[in-house]
C-alpha positions as CSV (number, residue, x, y, z in Angstrom):
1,X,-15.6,16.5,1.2
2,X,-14.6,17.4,4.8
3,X,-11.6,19.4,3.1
4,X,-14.2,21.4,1.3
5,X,-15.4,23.0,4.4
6,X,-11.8,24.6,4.5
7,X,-11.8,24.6,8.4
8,X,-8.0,24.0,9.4
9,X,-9.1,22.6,12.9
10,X,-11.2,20.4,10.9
11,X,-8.8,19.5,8.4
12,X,-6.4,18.7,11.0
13,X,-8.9,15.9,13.1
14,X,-9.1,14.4,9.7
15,X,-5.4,14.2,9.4
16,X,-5.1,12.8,12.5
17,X,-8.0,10.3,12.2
18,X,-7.7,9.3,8.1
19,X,-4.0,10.3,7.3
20,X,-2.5,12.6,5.0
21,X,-4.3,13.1,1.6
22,X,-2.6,15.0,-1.2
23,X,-3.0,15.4,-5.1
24,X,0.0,13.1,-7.0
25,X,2.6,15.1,-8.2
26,X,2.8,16.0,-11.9
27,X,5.1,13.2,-12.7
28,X,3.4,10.6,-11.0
29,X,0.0,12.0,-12.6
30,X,1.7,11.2,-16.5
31,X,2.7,8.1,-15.3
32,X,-0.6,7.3,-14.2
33,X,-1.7,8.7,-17.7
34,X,0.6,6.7,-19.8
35,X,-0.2,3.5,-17.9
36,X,-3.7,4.0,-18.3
37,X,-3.7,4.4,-22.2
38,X,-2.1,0.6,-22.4
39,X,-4.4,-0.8,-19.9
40,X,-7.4,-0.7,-22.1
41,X,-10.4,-3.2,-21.9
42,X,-9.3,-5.3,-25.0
43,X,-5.3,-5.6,-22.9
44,X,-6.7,-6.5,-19.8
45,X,-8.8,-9.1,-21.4
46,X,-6.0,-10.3,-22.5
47,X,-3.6,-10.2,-19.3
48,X,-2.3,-13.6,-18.1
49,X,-4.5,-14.1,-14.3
50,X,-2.2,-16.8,-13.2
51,X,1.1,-15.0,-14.3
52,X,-0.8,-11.8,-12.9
53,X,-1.4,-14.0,-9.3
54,X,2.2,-15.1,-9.4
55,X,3.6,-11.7,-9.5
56,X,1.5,-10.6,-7.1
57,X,2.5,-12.8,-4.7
58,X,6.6,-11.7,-5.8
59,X,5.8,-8.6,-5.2
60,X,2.7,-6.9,-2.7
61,X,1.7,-10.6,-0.9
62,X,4.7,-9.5,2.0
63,X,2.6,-6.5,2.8
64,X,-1.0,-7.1,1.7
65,X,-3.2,-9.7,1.7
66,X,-5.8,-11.1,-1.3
67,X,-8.1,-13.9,-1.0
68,X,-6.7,-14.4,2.4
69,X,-3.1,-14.8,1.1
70,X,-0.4,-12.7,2.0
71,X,0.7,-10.4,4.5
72,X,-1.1,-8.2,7.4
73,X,1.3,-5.2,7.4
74,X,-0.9,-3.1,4.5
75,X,-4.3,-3.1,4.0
76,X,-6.1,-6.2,2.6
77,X,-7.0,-5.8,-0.6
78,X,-10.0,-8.3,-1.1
79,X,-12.5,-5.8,-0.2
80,X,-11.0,-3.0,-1.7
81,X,-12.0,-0.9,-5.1
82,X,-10.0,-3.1,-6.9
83,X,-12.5,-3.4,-9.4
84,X,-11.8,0.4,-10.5
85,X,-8.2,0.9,-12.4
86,X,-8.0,4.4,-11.5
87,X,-8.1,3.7,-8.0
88,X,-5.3,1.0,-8.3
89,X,-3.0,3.6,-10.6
90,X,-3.4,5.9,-8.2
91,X,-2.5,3.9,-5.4
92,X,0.4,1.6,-6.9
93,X,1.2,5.3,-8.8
94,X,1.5,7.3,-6.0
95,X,1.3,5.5,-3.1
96,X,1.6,8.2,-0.8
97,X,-0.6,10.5,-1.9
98,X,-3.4,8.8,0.6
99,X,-2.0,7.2,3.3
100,X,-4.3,6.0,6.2
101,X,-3.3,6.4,9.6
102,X,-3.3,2.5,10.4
103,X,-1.0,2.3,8.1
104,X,1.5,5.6,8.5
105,X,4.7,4.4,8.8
106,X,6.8,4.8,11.8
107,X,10.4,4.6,12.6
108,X,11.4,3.6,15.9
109,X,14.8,4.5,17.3
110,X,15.5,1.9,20.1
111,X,17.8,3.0,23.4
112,X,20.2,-0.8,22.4
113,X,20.7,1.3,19.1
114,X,18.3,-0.3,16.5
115,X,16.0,0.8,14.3
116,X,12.8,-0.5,13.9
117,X,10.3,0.4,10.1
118,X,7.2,-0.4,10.1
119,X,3.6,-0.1,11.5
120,X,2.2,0.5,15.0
121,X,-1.0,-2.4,15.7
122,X,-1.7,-1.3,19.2
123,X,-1.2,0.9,22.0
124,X,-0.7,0.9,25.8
125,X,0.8,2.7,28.3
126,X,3.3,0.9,28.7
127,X,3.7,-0.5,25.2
128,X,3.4,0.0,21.2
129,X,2.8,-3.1,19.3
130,X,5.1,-2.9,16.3
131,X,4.9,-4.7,12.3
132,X,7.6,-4.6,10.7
133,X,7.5,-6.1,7.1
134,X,9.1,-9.8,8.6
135,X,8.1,-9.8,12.3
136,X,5.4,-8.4,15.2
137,X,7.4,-6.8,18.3
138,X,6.0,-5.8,21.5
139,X,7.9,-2.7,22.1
140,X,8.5,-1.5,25.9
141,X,7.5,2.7,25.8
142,X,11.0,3.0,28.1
143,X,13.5,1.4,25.6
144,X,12.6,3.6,22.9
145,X,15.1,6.3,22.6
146,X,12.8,8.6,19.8
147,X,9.4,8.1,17.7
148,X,9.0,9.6,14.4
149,X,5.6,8.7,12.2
150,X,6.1,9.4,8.4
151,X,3.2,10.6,6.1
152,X,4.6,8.4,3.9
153,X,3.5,4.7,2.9
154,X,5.8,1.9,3.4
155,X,5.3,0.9,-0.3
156,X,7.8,1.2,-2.6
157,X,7.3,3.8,-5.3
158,X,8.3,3.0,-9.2
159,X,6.4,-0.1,-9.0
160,X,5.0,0.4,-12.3
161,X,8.3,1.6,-13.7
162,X,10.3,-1.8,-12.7
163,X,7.9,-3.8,-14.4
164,X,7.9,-4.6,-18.0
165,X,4.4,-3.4,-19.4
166,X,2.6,-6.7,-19.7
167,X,3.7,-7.7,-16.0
168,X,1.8,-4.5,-15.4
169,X,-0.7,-5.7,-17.6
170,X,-1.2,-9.0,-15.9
171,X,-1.2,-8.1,-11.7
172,X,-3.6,-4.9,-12.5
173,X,-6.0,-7.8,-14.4
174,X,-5.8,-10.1,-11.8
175,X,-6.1,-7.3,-9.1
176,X,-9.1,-6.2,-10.8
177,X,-10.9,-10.0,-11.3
178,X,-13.1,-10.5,-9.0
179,X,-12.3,-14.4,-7.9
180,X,-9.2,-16.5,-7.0
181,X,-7.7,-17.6,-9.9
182,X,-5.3,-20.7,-10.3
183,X,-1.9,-20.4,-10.4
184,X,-0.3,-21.6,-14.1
185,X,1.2,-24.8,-14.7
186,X,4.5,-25.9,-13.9
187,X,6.8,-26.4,-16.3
């Protein structure tokens, strides 16, 4: 809505404050699409939750938390519009097309010659408080040699293209349910 008022000095304290917003590209868009059409009411009822939790744990519990499981590094998804598919398409679609600034992605180039990926927590002076998908650094300003903060998100793109359609099937239902569920049996 604050886009609408088409005031670039606007625009760009929204930037700054939010994070970048753009439309998904064409491709990602049919993607979206085609997804869609197989996620209808009757296949989501019939999604395996447990299976659905156990993926979910493989793949997004490193960088996002549910049920207050899982990582810190993305946002937590409890509270989230999980309940709406479009919004989870979108996002596991395209997840760079809205990208808020707490979670921008930043590369560090260190002065000892490493490279650090990930997220900056906090701020000081003297300091930036860095996530990285495995660890938290404390960062001193002085031994960085060069900062560079992406519009991109540190998810991984072709998430829904490296799963077979009813893994898809089962983490968007369990996404979408609205308690814990158990996890399935061992074998």
């Amino acid at each position: 809505q604050i886009r609408g008022f088409n005031d670039a000095a606007l625009s760009a304290q929204l930037t700054k404050a939010w994070g970048e917003l753009r439309e998904p590209a064409a491709d990602k868009k049919a993607l979206i699409a085609k997804v869609k059409t197989r996620l209808t009411p009757d296949a989501l009822a019939k999604a395996d939750l447990g299976t659905g939790r156990v993926l979910f744990s493989a793949v997004c519990a490193s960088c996002h938390r549910l049920y207050g499981q899982g990582g810190d590094i993305a946002p937590d998804l409890t509270g989230a519009g999980r309940d709406n598919l479009d919004y989870l398409l979108e996002n596991i679609g395209d997840p760079s097309a809205v990208v808020n600034a707490d979670f921008r992605m930043s590369v560090l180039n260190l002065k000892d010659g490493r490279v650090l990926s990930g997220v900056i927590k906090a701020r000081t002076a003297q300091t930036l408080t860095f996530k990285t998908v495995t660890e938290t650094l404390t960062v001193s300003r002085s031994d960085i040699a060069s900062h560079q903060e992406s519009a991109l998100s540190m998810m991984p793109e072709g998430l829904l293209e490296a799963l077979p359609p009813e893994q898809v099937r089962d983490l968007i239902a369990y996404l979408m349910h609205k308690t814990q569920v158990p996890l399935p049996a061992a074998n």
